[in-house]
Every structure is written in structure tokens, then in C-alpha cells.
PADO-139186 format. One record per residue (C-alpha): residue number from 1; x, y, z; residue in one letter. Coordinates in steps of 0.02 Angstrom, whole numbers, plus 50000, padded with zeros to 5 digits. Layout:
PADO-139186
- NUM	X	Y	Z	A $
...
END
This chain:
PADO-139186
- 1	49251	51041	50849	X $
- 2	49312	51199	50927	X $
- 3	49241	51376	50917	X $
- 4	49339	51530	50914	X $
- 5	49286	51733	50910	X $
- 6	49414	51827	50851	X $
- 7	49417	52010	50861	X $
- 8	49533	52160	50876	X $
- 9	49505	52334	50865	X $
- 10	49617	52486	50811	X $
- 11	49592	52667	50853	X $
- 12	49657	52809	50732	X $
- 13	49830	52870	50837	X $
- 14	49887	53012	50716	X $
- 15	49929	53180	50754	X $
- 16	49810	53319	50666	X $
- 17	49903	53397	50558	X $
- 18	49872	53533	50444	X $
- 19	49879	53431	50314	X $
- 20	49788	53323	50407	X $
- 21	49647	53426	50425	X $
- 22	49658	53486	50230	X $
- 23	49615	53298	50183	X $
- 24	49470	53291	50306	X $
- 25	49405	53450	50228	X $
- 26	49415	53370	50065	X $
- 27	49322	53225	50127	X $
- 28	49184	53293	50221	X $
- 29	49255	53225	50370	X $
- 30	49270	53315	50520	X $
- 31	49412	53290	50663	X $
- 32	49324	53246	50800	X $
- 33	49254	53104	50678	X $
- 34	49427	53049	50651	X $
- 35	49478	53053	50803	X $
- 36	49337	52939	50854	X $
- 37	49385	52827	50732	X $
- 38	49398	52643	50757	X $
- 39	49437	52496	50638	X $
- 40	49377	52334	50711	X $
- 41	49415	52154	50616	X $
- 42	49294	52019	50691	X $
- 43	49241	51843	50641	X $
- 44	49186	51683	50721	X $
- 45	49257	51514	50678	X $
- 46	49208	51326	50688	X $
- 47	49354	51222	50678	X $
- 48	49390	51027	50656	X $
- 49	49556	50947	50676	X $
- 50	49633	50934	50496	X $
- 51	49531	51089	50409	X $
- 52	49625	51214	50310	X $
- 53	49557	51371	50346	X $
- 54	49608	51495	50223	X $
- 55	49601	51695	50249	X $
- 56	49581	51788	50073	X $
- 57	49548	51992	50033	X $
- 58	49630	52114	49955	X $
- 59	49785	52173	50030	X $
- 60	49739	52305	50178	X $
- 61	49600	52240	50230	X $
- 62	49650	52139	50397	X $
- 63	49680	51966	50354	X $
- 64	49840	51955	50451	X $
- 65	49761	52052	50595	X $
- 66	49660	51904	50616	X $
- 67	49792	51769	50584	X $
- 68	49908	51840	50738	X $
- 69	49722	51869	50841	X $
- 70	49694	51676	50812	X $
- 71	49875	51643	50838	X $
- 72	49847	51704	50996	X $
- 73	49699	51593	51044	X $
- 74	49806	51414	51030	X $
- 75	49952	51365	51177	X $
- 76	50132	51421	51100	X $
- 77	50170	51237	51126	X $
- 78	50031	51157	51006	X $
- 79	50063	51282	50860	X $
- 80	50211	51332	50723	X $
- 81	50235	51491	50627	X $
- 82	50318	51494	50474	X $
- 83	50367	51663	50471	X $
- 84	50475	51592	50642	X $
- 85	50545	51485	50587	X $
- 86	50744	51509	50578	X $
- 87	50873	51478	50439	X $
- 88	50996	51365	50501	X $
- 89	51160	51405	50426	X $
- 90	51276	51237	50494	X $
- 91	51182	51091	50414	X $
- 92	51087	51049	50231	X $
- 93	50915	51059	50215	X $
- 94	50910	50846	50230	X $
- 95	50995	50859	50398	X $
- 96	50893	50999	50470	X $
- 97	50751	50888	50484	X $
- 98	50739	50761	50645	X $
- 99	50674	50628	50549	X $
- 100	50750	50457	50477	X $
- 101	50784	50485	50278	X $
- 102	50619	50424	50204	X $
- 103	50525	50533	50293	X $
- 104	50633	50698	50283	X $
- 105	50635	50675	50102	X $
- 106	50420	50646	50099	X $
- 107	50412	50817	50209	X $
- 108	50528	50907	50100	X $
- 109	50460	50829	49935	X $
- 110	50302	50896	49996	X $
- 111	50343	51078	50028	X $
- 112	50396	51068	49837	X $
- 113	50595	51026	49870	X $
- 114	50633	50894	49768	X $
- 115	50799	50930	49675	X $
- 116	50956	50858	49733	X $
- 117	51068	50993	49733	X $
- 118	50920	51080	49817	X $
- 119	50907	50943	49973	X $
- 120	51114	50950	50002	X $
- 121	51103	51147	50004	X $
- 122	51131	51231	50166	X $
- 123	50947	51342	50208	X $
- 124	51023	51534	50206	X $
- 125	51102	51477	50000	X $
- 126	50921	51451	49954	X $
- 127	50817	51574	49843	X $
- 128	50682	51678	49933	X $
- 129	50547	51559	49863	X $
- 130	50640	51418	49920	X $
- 131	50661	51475	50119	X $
- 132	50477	51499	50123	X $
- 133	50451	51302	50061	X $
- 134	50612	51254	50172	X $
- 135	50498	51309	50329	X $
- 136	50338	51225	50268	X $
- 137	50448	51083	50280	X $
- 138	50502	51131	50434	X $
- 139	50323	51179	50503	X $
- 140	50264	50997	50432	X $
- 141	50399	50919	50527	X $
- 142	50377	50996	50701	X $
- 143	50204	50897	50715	X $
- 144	50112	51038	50800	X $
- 145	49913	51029	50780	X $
- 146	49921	51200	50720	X $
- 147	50045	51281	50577	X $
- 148	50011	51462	50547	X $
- 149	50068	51524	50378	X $
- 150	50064	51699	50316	X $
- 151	50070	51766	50141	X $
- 152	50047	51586	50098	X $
- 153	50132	51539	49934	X $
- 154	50123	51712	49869	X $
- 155	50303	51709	49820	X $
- 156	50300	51552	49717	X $
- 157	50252	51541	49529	X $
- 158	50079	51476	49529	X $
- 159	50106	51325	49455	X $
- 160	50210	51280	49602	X $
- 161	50098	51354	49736	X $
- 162	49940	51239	49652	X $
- 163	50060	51113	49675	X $
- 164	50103	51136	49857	X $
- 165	49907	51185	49893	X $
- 166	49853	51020	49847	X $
- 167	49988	50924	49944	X $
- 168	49959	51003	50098	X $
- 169	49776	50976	50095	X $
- 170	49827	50785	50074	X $
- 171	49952	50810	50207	X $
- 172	49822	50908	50327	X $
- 173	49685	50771	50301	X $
- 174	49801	50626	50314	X $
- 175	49885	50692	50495	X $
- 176	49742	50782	50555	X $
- 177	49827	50970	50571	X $
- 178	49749	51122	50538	X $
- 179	49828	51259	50450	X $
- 180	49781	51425	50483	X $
- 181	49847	51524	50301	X $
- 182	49825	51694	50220	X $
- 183	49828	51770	50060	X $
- 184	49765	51904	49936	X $
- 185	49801	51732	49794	X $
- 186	49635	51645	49773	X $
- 187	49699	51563	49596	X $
- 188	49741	51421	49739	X $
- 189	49569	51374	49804	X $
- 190	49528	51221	49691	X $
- 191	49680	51142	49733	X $
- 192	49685	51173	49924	X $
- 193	49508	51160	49954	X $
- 194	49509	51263	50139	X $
- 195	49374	51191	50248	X $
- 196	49358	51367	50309	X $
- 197	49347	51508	50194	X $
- 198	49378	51666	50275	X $
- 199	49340	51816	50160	X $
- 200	49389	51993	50232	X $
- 201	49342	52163	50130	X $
- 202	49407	52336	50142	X $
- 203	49241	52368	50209	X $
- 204	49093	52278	50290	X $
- 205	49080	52117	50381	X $
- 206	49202	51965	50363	X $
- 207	49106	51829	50267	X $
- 208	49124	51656	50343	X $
- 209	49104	51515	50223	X $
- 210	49107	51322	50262	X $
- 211	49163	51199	50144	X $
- 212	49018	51075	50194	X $
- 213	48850	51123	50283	X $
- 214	48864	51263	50394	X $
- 215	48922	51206	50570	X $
END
């Protein structure tokens, strides 16, 4: 198990304006108070090879302040980012991963790309919903102990994002990664059952929550 305390901290960097000043007034708040202001997004995690820890709030309220902050705690060489992934625009989705066929078709079968016509596409033809699952597959293939995924499955129907949810949390337990995901969608939960639930608010502390007894 591995520990990690995550934090960063944000001060208010605007310019006082007079409108600026007319929406403190409104507020009761003065400038000085503004000024002073600082926004800070904290939590401590407990972390076991193979958990799915899943970061969940209401858009605004940090949760991919504290994905990069984590991002940041794990060696560049043990970890994958989805949202870094590039399109490759010379080869079909089947030939973009370094696998034999079997297994590039189980990796892409399990970021939800099944179809045929889908497989022998090239990556930049592909819809926007089908990208993000193209580098899931991708992430899955680079066998890094770590795949960070923003916005997870928030483009997808739901149907399909259940779908994929539930996969991955076979995939995760089966190979022993950890995936490090964030969303505002918690219509997922049941089916990826996150080891880890991180719960961040507009306001107040981020709520930690353990899938078994707390660690």
C-alpha cells in the first residue's frame, strides 16, 4: 500500500476593478478579503496496486486539480494519460496497438471498440466518443501501473460508459493497475466499483471513502 497527500493551493490573481469592487459591495465582501483569498484542494490517499480510485463533484469544484496534483506524485515512466495520448493518422486502430492480434482485439474490445469497420478505421476518422475509447485502448496497452483518465466516460451514452466501467474494473483487478479517473457522472459507480471514492464539494473538506474498511 502506498500513501499519498495531495494538496494545491490557489490565490485570487485578479485585478480590482470597478466592477470588481461593485460585486464585493454586493456581497459584503471587502477587498482586502479578496485579495487574501485562497482556494486550497487537499486530500490524503491509501492506495493498493489494482484500485480504481474515482474523483466525483460537481463541475468547479477541483477534481481535476487533484488528478494533475497526483499525476504529479508517480515517475512519468510508470504512468499514462489519456488526455496524451496522440491520434495516429498512418495506421488503423488494429495496427496502432504493439500487440499480436488476440490481444489488440481483447484491449480494444474492452475500451468498447468492437465493430469491424470501427477496428480497420484510421484513429483521427473516428467520432469524438470513439478517440476517447481509442486511447483507453491505448492507455490499457502501454502497461503502465498507473493510467490517469480525465472526464472519464463523460462523452459516451451511459449505457456504453456502464459498459466500459465494469470492464475496466475487471481489467484493473485482473493486471493489477490503478486508475486514477474523474468525473461529475456518478450513474457509473455500481458498475466500476472505485476502491477509492474521492468526493470533492464546492465547499468544505474532500470526503475520502474506502470501498472496504478504512485503511
Amino acid at each position: 500500500m502506498a500513501t499519498y497527500d495531495i494538496s494545491r493551493s490557489f490565490k485570487w490573481q485578479g485585478t480590482i476593478t470597478d466592477k470588481v469592487a461593485s460585486v464585493c459591495r454586493m456581497f459584503g465582501l471587502t477587498v482586502d478579503r479578496l485579495a487574501e483569498r485562497r482556494f486550497t484542494h487537499d486530500c490524503h490517499l491509501e492506495i493498493n496496486d489494482g484500485d480504481i480510485v474515482y474523483l466525483t463533484g460537481p463541475s468547479g469544484a477541483g477534481k481535476s486539480v487533484l488528478l494533475g496534483e497526483f499525476e504529479k506524485c508517480i515517475p512519468a515512466s510508470n504512468r499514462v494519460n489519456l488526455a496524451q495520448i496522440e491520434l495516429p493518422s498512418d495506421k488503423t486502430l488494429i495496427d496502432c496497438i504493439d500487440a499480436d492480434l488476440l490481444t489488440s482485439l481483447r484491449l480494444l474490445s474492452t475500451a468498447g471498440l468492437s465493430d469491424c469497420f470501427c477496428i480497420l478505421n484510421q484513429p483521427r476518422n473516428l467520432s469524438a466518443g470513439e478517440k476517447y475509447r481509442f486511447r483507453l485502448a491505448m492507455a490499457l496497452a502501454a502497461e503502465k501501473q498507473f493510467v490517469f483518465g480525465d472526464e472519464f466516460c463523460s462523452e459516451l451514452d451511459r449505457i456504453t460508459a456502464a459498459v466500459i466501467s465494469h470492464r475496466l474494473h475487471t481489467f484493473a483487478k485482473r493486471t493489477g493497475t490503478t486508475f486514477v479517473l474523474a468525473s461529475s457522472h456518478q450513474d457509473i459507480l455500481l458498475d466500476l466499483e472505485p476502491d477509492v471514492l474521492v468526493v470533492k464539494e464546492l465547499s468544505g473538506p474532500t470526503q475520502v471513502i474506502y470501498k472496504h474498511k478504512k485503511r
